[in-house]
N, C-alpha and C positions, 0 to 999 in steps of 0.2 A: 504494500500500500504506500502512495506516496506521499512523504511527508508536505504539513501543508507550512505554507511559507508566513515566516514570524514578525509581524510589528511592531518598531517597540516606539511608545508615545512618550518623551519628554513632556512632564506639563508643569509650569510653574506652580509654585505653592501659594504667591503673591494672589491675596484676595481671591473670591470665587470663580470669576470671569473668563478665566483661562480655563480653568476646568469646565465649567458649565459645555459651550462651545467645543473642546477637544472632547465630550463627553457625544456632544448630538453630531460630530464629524463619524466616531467609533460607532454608533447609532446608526448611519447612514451607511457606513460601509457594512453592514451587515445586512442590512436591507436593501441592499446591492446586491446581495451573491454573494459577498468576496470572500471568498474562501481561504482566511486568513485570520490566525489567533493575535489579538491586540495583548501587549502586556505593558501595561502602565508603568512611569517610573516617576514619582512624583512623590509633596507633603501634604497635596487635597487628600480631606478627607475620602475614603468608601464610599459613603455615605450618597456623598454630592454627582458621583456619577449613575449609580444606582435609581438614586431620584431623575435623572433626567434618560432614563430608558437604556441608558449605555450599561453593558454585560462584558467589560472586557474579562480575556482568559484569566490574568494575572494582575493585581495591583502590588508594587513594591517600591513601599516608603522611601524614602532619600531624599536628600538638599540637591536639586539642579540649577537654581539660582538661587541669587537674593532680590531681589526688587527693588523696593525702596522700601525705608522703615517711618512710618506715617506718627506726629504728632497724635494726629486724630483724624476724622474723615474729610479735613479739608486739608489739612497741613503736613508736605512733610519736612522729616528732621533732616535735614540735609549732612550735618557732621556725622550725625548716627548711622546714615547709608554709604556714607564713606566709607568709614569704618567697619562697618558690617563686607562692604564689598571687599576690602584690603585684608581682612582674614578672610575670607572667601578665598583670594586668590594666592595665600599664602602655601595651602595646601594644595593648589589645582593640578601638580603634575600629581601628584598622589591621587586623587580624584579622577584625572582623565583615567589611570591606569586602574581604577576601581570598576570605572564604569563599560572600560575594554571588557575589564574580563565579567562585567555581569553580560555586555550582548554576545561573547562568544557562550557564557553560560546556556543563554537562553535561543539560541543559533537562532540570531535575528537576521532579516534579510531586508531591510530596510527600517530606515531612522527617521522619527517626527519629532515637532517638538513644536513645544506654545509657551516658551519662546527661549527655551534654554540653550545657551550658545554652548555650554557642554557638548550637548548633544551631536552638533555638527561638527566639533575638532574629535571625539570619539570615534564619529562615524569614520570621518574620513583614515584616520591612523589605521581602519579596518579593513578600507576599502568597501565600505557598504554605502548605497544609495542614500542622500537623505534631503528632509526640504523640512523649512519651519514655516509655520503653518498661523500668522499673527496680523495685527492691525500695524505692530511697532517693534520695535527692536531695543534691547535693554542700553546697547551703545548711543541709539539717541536720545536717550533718556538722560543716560550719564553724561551730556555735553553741554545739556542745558547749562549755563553759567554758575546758577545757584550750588552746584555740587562742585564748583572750582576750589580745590585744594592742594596741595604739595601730593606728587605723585598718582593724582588723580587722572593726567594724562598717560602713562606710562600705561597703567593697570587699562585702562578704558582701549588703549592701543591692542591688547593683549583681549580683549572681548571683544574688538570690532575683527580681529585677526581669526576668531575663532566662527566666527558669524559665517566669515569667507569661504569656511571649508564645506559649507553645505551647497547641494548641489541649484537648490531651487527657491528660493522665497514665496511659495502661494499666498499673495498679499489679498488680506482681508479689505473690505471698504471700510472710512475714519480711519486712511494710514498718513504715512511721513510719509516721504520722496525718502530713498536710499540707497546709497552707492557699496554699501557694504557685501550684498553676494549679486552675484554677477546676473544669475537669471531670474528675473520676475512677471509673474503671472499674476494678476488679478481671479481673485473668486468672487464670486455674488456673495452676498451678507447672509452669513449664519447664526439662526434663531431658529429656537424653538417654535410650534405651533399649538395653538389651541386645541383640546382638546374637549371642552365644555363650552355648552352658548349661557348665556345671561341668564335665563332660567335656571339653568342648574346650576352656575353660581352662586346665584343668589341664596337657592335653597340650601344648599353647603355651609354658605354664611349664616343661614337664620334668620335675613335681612328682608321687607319689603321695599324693593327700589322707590317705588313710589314715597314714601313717605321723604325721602331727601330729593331735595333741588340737586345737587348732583355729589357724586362721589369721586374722592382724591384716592389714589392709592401712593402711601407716602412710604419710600424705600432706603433709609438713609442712618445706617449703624451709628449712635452712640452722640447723635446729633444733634437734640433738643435737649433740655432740662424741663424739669415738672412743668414748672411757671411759666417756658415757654408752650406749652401743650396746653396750658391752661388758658394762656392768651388764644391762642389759636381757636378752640374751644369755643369759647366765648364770641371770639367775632367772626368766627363763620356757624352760624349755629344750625344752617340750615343743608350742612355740606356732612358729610360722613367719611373720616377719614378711616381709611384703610390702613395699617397700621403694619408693615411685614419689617419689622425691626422690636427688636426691647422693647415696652415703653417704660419712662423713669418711673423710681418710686413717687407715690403720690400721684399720677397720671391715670392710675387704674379704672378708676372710677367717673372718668368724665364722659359723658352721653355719645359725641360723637366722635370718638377715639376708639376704633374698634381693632385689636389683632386679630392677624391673622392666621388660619392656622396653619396647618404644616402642611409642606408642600404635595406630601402625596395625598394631602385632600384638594387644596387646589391649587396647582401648579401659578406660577407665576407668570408666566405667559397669560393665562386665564385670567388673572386680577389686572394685569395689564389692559387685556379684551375689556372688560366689565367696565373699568372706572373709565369719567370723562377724562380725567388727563392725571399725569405722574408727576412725583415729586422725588427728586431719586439724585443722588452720586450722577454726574457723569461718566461714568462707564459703557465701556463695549456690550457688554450684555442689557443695558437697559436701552439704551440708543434703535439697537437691533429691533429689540422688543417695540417700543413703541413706534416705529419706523414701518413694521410689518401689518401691527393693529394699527395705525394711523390714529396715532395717539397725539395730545397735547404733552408735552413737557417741559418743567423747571426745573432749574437747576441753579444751584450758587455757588461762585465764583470759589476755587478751588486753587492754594498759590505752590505752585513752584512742578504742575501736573503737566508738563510736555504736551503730553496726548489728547489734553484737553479742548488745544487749537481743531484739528481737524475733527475729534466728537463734537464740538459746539457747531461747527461748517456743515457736518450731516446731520444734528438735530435740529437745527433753522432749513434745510431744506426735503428733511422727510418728516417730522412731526411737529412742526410748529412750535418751535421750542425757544425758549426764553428764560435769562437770567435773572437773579434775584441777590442784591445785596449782601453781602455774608453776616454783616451783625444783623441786618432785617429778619434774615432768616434764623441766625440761632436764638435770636430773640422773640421769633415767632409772630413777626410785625409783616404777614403775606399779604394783607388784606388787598393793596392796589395791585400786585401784584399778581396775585392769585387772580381778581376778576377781570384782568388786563389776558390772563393766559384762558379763562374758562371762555372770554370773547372772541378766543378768534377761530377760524374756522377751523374746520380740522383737515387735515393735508393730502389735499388728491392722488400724491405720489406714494406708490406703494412698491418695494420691492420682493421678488417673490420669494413666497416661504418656504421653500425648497430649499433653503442656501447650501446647505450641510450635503445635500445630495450632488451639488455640484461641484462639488470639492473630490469625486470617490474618484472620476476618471484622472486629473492630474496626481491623485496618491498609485491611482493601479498601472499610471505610466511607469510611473518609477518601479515599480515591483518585478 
């Protein structure tokens, strides 16, 4: 019998975004045909692929980057991701020779990754095919100015180096321009798709739509304070906020601050569908989402987030999307701004939700 041919997916551990997406690519390619066992190498939870329908063969923990290490949801620490990266790369010839001998372990026959430059100086030391599969690349991240410190050059030289050895870039849409690997390909935008209509949301929820003038679904970890939920509260009273984050102590109990539950009851894509418009992080994965439902969305200004330029270029031109003050917002003072986004219409341009499927014939080229 013939052995069937091994993939192995780099995925960062940086927030969920990366996984969500590497999760409905491995999704697609099974519902392709491909006759091909996926084995994860990443610090995303199980969990989060699991939830989004992805079955790969094998998952197995490990640091394939660092990211960047965040203040909080709007701010990151720029000396702390120096730093973080500068041991990172203190060990990396120990680490590439780690990572050799886990693809000869696991006799992989071609190398992904979302967005670990690991993975492409690995592959190549091996002689196996590989392509990273993202909106952005970790080296334009690190150039931004803000992360300028002694030797921050050298190290970032030594990840734009590594970036090079991979054979393909499938550049995601909300990318940079990049000169770092030689071949790029454009893919259509992958997201998720709904799975539930408004009715049976609703009934999930417990909610009769009708009693709110409209509903916010607000996605944004660790971001408001009680007082601020409590303002919110208060002068939207007739809006229902959907809730898929913590809410503070003391927040519990306000009327129209509702959580929500866990994803395998209703996917996030579906709350996306349901609500008139989002309140969410600038991220790839929310972008997508509301891009595909033709959703409104807000967002507040987020400092020293590279990738932030070209997500706000495709949220102003597929979701109607619009900024919000950053003390406004963690002070929960939406009011003009909320009814300035619930105003406008909602965005005729829709890309198709198929994204993830489009992606299976440049991974089966390679194979």
């Amino acid at each position: 019998m013939a052995r069937l041919p091994t993939i192995a997916y780099y995925v960062s551990g940086h927030g969920y975004g990366h996984a969500s997406r590497a999760a409905r690519i491995i999704q697609a390619l099974a519902q392709a045909g491909c006759c091909a066992q996926v084995q994860v190498r990443t610090q995303a939870p199980a969990w989060l692929f699991r939830s989004q329908g992805a079955l790969p063969q094998g998952l197995s923990p490990a640091q394939v980057d660092v990211g960047v290490v965040e203040h909080d949801a709007r701010r990151i620490d720029a000396p702390a991701t120096v730093a973080a990266l500068a041991h990172f790369m203190q060990g990396y010839d120990q680490l590439l020779e780690r990572e050799c001998a886990w693809l000869r372990a696991q006799a992989v026959d071609l190398v992904l990754a979302d967005a670990s430059f690991v993975a492409g100086e690995a592959a190549h030391r091996l002689g196996l095919p590989s392509a990273v599969i993202s909106n952005f690349l970790w080296d334009w991240i690190y150039d931004d100015p803000m992360f300028a410190a002694p030797g921050l050059a050298v190290l970032n030289a030594r990840v734009r180096q590594a970036y090079g050895h991979f054979d393909a870039f499938l550049r995601l849409p909300f990318h940079h321009d990049s000169t770092s690997i030689a071949r790029v390909q454009d893919l259509p935008v992958v997201s998720a798709v709904r799975t539930m209509d408004d009715a049976a949301v609703a009934r999930a929820l417990g909610i009769d739509r009708r009693h709110w003038r409209s509903v916010v679904l607000f996605s944004y970890r660790g971001a408001l304070s009680a007082q601020a939920c409590a303002r919110l509260s208060r002068d939207h009273p007739g809006t229902l906020f959907l809730w898929a984050a913590p809410l503070p102590t003391g927040a519990a109990d306000l009327p129209n601050l509702m959580p929500t539950p866990d994803g395998a009851v209703v996917s996030f894509q579906d709350l996306v569908g349901f609500a008139d418009a989002v309140v969410a992080k600038l991220g790839y994965g929310t972008v997508a989402a509301c891009a595909v439902e033709g959703k409104r969305l807000l967002w507040a200004d987020r400092m020293g987030y590279a990738e932030d330029a070209p997500l706000a270029e495709g949220a102003r031109q597929w979701c109607q999307g619009r900024t919000i003050d950053g003390e406004d917002f963690e002070q929960g003072r939406w009011r003009e701004a909320l009814q300035a986004l619930l105003a406008m219409p909602s965005s005729a341009l829709r890309p198709a939700p198929e994204g993830a499927a489009g992606a299976v014939p440049s991974i089966m080229a390679l194979l």
